[in-house]
Wavefront OBJ file of the C-alpha trace (Angstrom):
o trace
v -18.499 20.137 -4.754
v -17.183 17.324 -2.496
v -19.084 14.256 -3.507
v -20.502 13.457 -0.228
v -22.983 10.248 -0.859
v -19.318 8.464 -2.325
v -17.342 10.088 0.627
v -20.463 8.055 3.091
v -20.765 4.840 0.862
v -16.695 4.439 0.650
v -16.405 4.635 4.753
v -19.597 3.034 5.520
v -18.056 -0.281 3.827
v -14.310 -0.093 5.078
v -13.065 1.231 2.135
v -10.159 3.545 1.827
v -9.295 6.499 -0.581
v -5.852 4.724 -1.550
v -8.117 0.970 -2.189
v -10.060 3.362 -4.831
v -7.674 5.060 -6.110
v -5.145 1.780 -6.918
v -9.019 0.198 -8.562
v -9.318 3.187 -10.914
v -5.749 3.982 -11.394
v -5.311 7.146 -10.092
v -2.521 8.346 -7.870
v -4.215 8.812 -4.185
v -3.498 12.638 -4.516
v -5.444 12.608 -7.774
v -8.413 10.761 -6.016
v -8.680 12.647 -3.343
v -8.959 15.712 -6.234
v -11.875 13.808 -7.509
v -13.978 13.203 -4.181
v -13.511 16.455 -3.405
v -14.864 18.315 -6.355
v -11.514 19.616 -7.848
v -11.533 17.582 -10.569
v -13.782 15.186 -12.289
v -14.358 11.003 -12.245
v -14.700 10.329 -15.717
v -17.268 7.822 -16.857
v -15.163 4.363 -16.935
v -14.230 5.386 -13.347
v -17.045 6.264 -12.134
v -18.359 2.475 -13.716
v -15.776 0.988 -11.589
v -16.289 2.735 -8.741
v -20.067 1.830 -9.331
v -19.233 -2.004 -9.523
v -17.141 -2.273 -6.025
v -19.422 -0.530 -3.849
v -22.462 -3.000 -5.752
v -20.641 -5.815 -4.210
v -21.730 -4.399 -0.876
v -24.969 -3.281 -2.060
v -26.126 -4.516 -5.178
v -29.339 -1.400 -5.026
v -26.540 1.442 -4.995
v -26.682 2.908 -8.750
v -24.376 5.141 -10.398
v -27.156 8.151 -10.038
v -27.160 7.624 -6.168
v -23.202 7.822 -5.523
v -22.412 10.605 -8.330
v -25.281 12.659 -9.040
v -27.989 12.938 -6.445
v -25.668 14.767 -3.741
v -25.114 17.089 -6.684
v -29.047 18.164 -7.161
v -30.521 21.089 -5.822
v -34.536 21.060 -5.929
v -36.036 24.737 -5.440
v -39.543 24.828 -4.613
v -41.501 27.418 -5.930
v -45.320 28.225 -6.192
l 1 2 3 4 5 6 7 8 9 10 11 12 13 14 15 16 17 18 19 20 21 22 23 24 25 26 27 28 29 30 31 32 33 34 35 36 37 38 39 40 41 42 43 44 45 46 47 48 49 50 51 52 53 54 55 56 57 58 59 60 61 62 63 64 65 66 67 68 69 70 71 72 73 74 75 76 77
């Protein structure tokens, strides 16, 4: 599943797929893999990519850029 709130956080603040992917080193092919849901950011990445966008918004938390987007309430009675 593309990660869409990252995908919206890294263009709202100027920042390219190639500036993450050099941060996290990753090849931009590879990162583009991970945004998009065919592979996985593992956890010292996804601390990294957690500290950058901070600097831009120190209220953004790990939860909000890699896991909310991911959640799928049901309501049921």
């Amino acid at each position: 599943m593309k990660n869409k709130m990252l995908i919206g956080y890294r263009k709202m603040y100027g920042i390219t797929q190639k500036d993450l992917a050099r941060l996290i080193k990753v090849s931009p092919t590879t990162y583009s893999y991970k945004e998009n849901g065919k592979t996985y950011f593992n956890q010292e990445e996804m601390i990294v990519i957690t500290n950058i966008l901070k600097k831009y918004n120190p209220m953004i938390t790990m939860d909000d850029i890699f896991f909310r987007n991911n959640v799928n309430l049901k309501l049921t009675k």
